[in-house]
C-alpha positions as a Markdown table, in Angstrom:
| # | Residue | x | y | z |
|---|---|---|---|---|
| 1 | Unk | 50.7 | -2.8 | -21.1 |
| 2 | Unk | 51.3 | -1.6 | -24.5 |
| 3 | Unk | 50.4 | 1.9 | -25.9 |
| 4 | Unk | 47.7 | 2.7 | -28.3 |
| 5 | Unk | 46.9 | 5.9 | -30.1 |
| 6 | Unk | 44.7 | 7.0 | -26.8 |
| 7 | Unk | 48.0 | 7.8 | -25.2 |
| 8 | Unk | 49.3 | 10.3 | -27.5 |
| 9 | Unk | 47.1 | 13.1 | -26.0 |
| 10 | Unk | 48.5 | 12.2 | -22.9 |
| 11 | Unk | 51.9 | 12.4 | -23.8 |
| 12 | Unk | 51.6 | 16.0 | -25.9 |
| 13 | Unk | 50.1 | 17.2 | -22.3 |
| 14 | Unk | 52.8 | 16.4 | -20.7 |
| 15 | Unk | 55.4 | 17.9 | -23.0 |
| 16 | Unk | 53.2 | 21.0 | -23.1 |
| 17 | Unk | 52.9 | 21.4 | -18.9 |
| 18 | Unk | 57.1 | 20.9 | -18.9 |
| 19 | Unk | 57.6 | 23.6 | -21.4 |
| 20 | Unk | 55.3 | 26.0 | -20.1 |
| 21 | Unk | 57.1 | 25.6 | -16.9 |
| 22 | Unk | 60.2 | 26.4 | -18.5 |
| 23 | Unk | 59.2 | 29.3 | -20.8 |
| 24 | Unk | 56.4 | 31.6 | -22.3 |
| 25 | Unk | 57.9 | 31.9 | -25.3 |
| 26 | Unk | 54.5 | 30.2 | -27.5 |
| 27 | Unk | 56.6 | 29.8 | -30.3 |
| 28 | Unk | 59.0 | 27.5 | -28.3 |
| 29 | Unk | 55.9 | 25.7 | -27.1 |
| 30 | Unk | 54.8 | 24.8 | -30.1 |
| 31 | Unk | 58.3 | 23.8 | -31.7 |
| 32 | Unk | 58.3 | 21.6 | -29.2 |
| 33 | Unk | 55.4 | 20.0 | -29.4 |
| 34 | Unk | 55.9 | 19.5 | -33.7 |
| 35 | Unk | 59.3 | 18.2 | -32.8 |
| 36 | Unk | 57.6 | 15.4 | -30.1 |
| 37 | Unk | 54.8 | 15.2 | -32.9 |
| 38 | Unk | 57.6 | 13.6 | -35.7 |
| 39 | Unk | 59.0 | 11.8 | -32.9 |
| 40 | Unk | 55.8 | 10.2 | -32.2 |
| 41 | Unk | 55.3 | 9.6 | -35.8 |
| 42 | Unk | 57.6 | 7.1 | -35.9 |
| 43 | Unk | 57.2 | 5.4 | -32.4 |
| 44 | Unk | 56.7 | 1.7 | -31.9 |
| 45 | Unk | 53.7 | 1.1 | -29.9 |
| 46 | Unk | 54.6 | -2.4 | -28.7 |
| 47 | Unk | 56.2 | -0.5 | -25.9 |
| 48 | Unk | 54.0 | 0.8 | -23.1 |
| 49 | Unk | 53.1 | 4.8 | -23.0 |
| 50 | Unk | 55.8 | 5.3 | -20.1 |
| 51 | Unk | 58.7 | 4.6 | -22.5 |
| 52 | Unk | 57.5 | 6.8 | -25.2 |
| 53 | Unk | 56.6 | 9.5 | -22.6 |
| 54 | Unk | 60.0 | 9.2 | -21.8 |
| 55 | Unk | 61.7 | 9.5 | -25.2 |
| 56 | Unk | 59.2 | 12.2 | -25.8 |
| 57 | Unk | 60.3 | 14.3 | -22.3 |
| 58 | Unk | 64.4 | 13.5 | -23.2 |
| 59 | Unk | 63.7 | 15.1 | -26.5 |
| 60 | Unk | 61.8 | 17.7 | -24.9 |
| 61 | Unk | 64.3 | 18.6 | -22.0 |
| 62 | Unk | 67.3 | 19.2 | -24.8 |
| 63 | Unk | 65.0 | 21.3 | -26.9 |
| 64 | Unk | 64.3 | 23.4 | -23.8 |
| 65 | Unk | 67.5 | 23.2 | -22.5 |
| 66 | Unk | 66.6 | 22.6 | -19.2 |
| 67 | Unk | 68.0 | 19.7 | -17.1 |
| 68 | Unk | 64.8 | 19.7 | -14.5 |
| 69 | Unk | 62.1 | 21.9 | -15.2 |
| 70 | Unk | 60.1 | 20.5 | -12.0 |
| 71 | Unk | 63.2 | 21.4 | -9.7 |
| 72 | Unk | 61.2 | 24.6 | -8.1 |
| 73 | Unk | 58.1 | 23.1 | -7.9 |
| 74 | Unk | 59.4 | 19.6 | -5.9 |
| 75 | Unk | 61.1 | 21.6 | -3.9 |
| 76 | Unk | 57.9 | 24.0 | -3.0 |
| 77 | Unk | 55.7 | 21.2 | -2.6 |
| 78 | Unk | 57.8 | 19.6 | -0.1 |
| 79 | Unk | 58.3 | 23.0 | 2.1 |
| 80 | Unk | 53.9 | 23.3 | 2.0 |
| 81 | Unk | 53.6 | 19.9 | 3.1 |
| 82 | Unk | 56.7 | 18.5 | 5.4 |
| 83 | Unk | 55.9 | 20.7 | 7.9 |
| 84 | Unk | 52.4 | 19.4 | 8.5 |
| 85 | Unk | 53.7 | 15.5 | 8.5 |
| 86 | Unk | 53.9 | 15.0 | 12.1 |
| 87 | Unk | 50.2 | 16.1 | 12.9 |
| 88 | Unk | 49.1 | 13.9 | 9.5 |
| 89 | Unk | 50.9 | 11.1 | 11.5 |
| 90 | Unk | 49.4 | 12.3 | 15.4 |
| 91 | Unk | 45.8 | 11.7 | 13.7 |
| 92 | Unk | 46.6 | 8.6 | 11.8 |
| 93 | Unk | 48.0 | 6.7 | 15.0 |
| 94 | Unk | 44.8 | 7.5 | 16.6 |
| 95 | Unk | 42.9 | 5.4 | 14.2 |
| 96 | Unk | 41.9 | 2.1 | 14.1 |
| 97 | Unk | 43.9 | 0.7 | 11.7 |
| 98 | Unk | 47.2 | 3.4 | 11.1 |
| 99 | Unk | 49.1 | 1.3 | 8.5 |
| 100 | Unk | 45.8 | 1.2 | 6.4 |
| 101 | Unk | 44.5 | 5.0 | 7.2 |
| 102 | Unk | 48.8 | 6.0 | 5.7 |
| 103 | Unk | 48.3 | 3.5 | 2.9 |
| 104 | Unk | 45.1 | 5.2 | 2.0 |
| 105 | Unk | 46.9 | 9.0 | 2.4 |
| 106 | Unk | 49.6 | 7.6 | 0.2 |
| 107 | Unk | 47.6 | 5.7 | -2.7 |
| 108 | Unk | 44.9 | 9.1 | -2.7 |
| 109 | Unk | 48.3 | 11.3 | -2.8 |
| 110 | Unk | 48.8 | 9.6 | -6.1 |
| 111 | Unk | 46.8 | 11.7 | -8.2 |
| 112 | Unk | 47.1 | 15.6 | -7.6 |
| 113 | Unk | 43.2 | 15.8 | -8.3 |
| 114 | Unk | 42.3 | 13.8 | -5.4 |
| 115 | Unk | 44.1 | 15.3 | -2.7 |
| 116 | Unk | 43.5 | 19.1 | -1.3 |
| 117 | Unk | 46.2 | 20.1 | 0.2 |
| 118 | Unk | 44.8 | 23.3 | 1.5 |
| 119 | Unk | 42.7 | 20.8 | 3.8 |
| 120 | Unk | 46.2 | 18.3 | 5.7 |
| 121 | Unk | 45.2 | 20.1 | 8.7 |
| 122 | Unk | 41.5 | 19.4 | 8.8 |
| 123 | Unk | 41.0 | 15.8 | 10.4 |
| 124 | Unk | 37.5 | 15.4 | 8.9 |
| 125 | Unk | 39.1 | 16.2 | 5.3 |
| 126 | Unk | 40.9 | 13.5 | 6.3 |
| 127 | Unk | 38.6 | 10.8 | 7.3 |
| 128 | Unk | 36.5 | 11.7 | 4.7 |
| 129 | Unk | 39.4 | 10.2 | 2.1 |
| 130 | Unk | 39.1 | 7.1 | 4.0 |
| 131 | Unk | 35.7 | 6.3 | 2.8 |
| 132 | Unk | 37.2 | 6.6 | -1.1 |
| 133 | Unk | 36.5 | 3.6 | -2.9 |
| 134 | Unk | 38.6 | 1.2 | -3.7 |
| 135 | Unk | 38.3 | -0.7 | -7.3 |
| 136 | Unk | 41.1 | -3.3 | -6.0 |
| 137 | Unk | 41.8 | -3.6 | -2.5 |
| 138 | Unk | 44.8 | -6.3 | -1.9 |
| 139 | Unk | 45.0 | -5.3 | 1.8 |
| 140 | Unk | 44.7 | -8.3 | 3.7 |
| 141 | Unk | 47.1 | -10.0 | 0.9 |
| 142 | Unk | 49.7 | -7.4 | 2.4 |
| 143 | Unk | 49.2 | -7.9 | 5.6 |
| 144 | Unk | 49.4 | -11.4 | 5.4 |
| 145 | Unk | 52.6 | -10.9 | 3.4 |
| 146 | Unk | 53.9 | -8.6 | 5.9 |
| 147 | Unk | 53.7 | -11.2 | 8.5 |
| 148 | Unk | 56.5 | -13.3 | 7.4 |
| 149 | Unk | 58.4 | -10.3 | 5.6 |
| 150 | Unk | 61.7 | -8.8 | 7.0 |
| 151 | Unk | 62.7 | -6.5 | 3.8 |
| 152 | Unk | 60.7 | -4.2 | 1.4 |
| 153 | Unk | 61.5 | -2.3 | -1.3 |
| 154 | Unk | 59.6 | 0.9 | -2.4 |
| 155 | Unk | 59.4 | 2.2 | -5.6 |
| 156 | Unk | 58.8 | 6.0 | -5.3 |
| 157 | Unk | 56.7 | 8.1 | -7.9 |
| 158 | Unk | 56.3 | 11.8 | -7.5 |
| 159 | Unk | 57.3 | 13.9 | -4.8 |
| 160 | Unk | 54.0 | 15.2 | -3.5 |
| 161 | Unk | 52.8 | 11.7 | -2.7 |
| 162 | Unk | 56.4 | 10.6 | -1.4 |
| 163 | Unk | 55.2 | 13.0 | 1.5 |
| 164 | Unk | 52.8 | 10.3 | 2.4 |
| 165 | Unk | 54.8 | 7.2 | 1.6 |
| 166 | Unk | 57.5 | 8.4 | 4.2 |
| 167 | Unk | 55.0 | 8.1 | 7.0 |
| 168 | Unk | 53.9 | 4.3 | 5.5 |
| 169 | Unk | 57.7 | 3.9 | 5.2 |
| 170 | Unk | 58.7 | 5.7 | 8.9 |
| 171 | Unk | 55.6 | 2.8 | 10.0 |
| 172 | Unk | 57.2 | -0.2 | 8.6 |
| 173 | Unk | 60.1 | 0.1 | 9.7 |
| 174 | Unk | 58.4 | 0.7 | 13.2 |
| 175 | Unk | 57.4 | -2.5 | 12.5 |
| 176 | Unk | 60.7 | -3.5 | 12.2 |
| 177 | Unk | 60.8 | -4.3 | 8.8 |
| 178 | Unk | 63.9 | -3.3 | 6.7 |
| 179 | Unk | 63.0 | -0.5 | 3.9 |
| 180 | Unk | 64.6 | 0.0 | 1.3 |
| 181 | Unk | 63.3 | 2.9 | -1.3 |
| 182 | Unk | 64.0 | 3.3 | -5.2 |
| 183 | Unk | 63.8 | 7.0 | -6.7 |
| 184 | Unk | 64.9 | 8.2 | -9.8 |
| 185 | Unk | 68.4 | 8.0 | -11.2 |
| 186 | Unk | 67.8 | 11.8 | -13.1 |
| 187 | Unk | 65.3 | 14.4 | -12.8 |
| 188 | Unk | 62.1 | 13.6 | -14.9 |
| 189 | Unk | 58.9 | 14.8 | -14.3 |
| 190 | Unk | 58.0 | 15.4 | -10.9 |
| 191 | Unk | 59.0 | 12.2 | -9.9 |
| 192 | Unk | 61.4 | 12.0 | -6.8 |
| 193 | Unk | 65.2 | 12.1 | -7.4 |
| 194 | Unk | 67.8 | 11.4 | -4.2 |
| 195 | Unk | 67.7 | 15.2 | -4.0 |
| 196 | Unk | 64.3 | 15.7 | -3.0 |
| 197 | Unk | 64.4 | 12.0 | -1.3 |
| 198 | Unk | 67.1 | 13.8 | 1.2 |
| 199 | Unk | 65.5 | 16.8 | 1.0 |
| 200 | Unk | 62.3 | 14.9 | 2.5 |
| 201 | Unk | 64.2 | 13.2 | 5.0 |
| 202 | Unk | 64.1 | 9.6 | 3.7 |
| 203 | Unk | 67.9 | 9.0 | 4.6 |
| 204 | Unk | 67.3 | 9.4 | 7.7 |
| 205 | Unk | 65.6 | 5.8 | 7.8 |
| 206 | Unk | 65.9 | 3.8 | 5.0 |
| 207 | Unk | 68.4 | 3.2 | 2.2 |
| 208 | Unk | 68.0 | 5.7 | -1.3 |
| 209 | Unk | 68.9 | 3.0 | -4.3 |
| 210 | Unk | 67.8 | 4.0 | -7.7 |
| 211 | Unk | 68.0 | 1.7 | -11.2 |
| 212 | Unk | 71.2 | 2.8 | -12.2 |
| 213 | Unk | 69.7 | 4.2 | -15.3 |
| 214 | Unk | 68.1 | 7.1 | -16.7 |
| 215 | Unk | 64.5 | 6.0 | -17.2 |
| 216 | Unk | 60.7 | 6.4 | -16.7 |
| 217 | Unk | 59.1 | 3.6 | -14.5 |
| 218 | Unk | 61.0 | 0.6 | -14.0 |
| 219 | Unk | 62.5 | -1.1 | -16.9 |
| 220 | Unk | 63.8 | -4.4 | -14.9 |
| 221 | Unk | 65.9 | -5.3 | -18.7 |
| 222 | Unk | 67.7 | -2.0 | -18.4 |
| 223 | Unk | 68.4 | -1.5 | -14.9 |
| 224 | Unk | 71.7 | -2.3 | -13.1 |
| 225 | Unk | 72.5 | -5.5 | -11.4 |
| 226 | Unk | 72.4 | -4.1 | -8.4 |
| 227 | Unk | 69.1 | -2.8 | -9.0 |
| 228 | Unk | 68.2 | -6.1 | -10.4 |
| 229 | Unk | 69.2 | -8.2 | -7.3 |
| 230 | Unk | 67.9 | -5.9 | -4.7 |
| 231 | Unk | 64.2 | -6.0 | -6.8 |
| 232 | Unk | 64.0 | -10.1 | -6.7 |
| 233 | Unk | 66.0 | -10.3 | -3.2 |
| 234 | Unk | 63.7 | -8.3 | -1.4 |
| 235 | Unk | 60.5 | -9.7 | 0.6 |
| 236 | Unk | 58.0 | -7.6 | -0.5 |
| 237 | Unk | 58.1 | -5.0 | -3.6 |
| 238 | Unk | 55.2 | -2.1 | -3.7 |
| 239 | Unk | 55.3 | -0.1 | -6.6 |
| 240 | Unk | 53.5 | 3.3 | -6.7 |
| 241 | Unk | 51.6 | 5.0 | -9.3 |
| 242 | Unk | 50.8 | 4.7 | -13.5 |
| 243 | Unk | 54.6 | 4.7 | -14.7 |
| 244 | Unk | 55.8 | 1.8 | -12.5 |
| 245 | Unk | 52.7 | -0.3 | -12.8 |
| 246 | Unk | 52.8 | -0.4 | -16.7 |
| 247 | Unk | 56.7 | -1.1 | -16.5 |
| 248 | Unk | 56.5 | -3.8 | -14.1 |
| 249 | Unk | 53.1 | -5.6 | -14.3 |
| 250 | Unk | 54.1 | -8.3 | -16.3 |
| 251 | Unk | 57.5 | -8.9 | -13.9 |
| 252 | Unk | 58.5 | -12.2 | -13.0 |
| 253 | Unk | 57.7 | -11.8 | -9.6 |
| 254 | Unk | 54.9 | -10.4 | -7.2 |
| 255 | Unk | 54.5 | -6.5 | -6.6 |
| 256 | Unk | 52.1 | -4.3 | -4.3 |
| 257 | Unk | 50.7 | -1.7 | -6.8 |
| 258 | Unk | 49.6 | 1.6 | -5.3 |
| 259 | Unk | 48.0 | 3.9 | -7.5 |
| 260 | Unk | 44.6 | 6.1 | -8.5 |
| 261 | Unk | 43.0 | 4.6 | -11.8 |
| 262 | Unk | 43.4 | 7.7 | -13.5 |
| 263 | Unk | 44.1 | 8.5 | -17.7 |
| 264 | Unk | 42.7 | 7.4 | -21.0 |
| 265 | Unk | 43.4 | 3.5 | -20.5 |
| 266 | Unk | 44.0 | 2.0 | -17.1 |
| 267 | Unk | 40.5 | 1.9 | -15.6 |
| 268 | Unk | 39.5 | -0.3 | -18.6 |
| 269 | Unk | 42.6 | -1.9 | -18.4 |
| 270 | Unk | 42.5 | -2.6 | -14.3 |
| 271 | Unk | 38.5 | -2.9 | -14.7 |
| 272 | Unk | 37.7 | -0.1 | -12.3 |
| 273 | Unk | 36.1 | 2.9 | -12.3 |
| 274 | Unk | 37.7 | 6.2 | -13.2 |
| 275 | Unk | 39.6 | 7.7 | -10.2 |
| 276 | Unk | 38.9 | 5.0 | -7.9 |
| 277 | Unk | 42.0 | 3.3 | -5.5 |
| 278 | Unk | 44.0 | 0.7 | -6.6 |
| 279 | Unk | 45.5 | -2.0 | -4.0 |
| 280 | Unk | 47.0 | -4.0 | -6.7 |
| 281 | Unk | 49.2 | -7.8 | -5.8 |
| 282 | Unk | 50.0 | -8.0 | -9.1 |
| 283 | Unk | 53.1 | -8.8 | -11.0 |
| 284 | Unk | 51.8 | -10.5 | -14.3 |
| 285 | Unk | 49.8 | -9.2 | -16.9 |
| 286 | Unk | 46.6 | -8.8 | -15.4 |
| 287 | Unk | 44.0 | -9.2 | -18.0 |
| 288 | Unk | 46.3 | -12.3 | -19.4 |
């Protein structure tokens, strides 16, 4: 999924939220964002938006001098919402369908303007983000896949929703299946490191791998063999959110895409509506 010039808003946005998190200092702000603006003058667009994000965020970190801006806020996100897990996960097993009512959580979890934290506790809240529509909905491809699967890898994406990907996790492996999840190798973003993947509890019942490099997404040409083997080894691969999906859609191989059709490009690009839920078997270029 290449970038186009719609993206370049995007990615200014994002430099602008990680310095303000760092400083107040405006005059900081904005040599940052005319340092990622020559950057950007330059930048090859035959590479999707989550590689330049990321060149533009490296760039961004040394300028402010700060190794992970996002460090206070991961953490505070997980102490709001880890302690409320175990009633999320009460409610869901008394559903019809629990692996699809956590899927749902985790996929809505996926974009912070969906999901109203405030409102974990209130089980109507809750079943009311059940009846969110879904422009793709793979789910009876995963369940079918699932059937005959004994491992699965799962790629993380940001912290707050890998609050809700460790009950789908804690439930496959309930199911016996063996889990594996990928997190970042350095702090980027708000995306989840082993530090907050520990910090969360994941260790506890899965394996933490991570790509072996320093990257945004999933770039399969630049991670480490061991990443490599453990991504076309495994039975099943889900993927979650906008980074991952436009890093690995065109892999040789199938992947389980979990995200909200959010941004400038993807609901064109995934032919959905803005904001609706994406259940994605992909794993090739979609509109090839």
């Amino acid at each position: 999924m290449k970038a186009c010039a719609l993206n370049i808003p995007d990615i200014l946005a994002k430099v602008l939220d990680t310095a303000q998190l760092v400083t107040k200092d405006d005059w900081l702000h904005k040599k940052v964002l005319f340092d990622i603006m020559e950057l950007l003058s330059n930048v090859d667009f035959d590479r999707t938006a989550t590689e330049i994000s990321f060149d533009c965020l490296r760039k961004a970190y040394k300028i402010l001098g700060s190794v992970d801006p996002y460090e206070t806020q991961k953490k505070d996100q997980i102490d709001k919402i880890k302690p409320h897990l175990s009633g999320v996960s009460h409610w869901a097993k008394m559903q019809k369908d629990t692996f699809h009512t956590l899927l749902v959580l985790a996929t809505v979890a996926n974009s912070k303007n969906k999901l109203d934290l405030s409102k974990i506790n209130d089980t109507n809240y809750l079943s009311e983000l059940q009846t969110l529509k879904f422009g793709i909905h793979h789910y009876a491809q995963i369940l079918a896949d699932l059937d005959d699967a004994k491992s699965v890898l799962y790629i993380l994406d940001n912290t707050t929703e890998a609050l809700f990907d460790f009950l789908v996790i804690k439930e496959l492996v309930k199911r016996g299946k063996e889990v594996k999840i990928v997190v970042r190798t350095a702090a980027i973003l708000d995306d989840v490191t082993s530090l907050e993947a520990e910090y969360i509890g994941f260790d506890t019942i899965t394996d933490v791998l991570d790509p072996g490099v320093d990257m945004l997404g999933v770039i399969l040409s630049l991670a480490s063999r061991k990443f490599q083997l453990a991504f076309y080894e495994a039975d099943i691969v889900i993927a979650k959110g906008v980074a991952n999906f436009e890093t690995l859609c065109t892999c040789k191989r199938d992947v389980f895409f979990m995200l909200v059709g959010t941004g400038t490009r993807l609901p064109d690009y995934l032919n959905v509506e803005l904001d609706e839920l994406v259940l994605l078997k992909g794993g090739k270029d979609v509109n090839a």
